[in-house]
C-alpha positions as CSV (number, residue, x, y, z in Angstrom):
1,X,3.0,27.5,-38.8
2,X,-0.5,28.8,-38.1
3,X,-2.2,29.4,-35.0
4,X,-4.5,26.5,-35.5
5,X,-1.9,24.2,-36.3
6,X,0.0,25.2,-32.9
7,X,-3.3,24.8,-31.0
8,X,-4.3,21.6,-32.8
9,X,-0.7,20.4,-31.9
10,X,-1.1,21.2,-28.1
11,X,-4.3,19.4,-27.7
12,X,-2.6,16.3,-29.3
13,X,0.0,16.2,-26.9
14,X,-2.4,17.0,-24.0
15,X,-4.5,14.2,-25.3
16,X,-1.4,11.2,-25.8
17,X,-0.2,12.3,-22.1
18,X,-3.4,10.6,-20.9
19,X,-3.1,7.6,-23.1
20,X,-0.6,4.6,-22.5
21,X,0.7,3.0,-26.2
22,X,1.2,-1.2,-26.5
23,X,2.2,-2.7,-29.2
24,X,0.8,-5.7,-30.4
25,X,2.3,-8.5,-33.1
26,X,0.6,-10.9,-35.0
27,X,1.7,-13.7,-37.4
28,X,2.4,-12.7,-40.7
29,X,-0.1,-11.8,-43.4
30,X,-2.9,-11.5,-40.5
31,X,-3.1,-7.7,-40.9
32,X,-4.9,-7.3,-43.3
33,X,-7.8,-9.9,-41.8
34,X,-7.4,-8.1,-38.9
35,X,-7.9,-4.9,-40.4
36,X,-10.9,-6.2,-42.3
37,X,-12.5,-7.6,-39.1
38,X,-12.4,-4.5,-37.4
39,X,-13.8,-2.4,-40.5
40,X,-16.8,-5.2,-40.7
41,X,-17.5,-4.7,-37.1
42,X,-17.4,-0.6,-37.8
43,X,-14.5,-0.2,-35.4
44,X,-10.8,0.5,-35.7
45,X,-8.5,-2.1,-34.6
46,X,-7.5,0.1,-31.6
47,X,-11.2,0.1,-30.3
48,X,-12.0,-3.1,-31.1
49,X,-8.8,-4.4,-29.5
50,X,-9.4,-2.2,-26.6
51,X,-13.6,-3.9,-26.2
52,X,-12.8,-7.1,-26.4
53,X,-9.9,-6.6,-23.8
54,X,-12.6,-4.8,-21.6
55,X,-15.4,-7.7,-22.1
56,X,-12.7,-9.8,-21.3
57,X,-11.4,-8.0,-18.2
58,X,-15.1,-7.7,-16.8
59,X,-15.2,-4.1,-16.6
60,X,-17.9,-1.4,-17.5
61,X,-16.6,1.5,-20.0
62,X,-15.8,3.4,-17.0
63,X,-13.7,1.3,-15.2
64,X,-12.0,0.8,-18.5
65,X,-11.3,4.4,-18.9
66,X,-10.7,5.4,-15.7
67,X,-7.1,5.6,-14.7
68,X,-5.5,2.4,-12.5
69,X,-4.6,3.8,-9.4
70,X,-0.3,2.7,-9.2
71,X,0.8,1.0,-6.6
């Protein structure tokens, strides 16, 4: 493996360990719609997911990246 690929792989890792995952399900055959959407919108479907759930929430881009506090 080359160095780049080692450093590339380390700033990957660092970068998931500040990211929670969710999974989301839709009916079938909604996908592709979904997909579609997004693309007409110029966004993936993780970002436009992640706005709308923001708008939603009433929060600024920084509240919605900054980290809840637990507890």
């Amino acid at each position: 493996m080359t160095k780049h690929y080692e450093q590339r792989k380390e700033a990957n890792k660092r970068y998931l360990e500040k990211q929670d995952e969710l999974k989301i399900r839709i009916p079938k055959g909604r996908k592709s719609a979904v997909e579609a959407h997004a693309k007409s919108k110029g966004e993936s479907v993780n970002s436009l997911v992640n706005t709308l759930l923001r708008e939603d929430m009433g929060l600024s881009e920084q509240e919605w990246k900054a980290r809840e506090k637990e507890g």
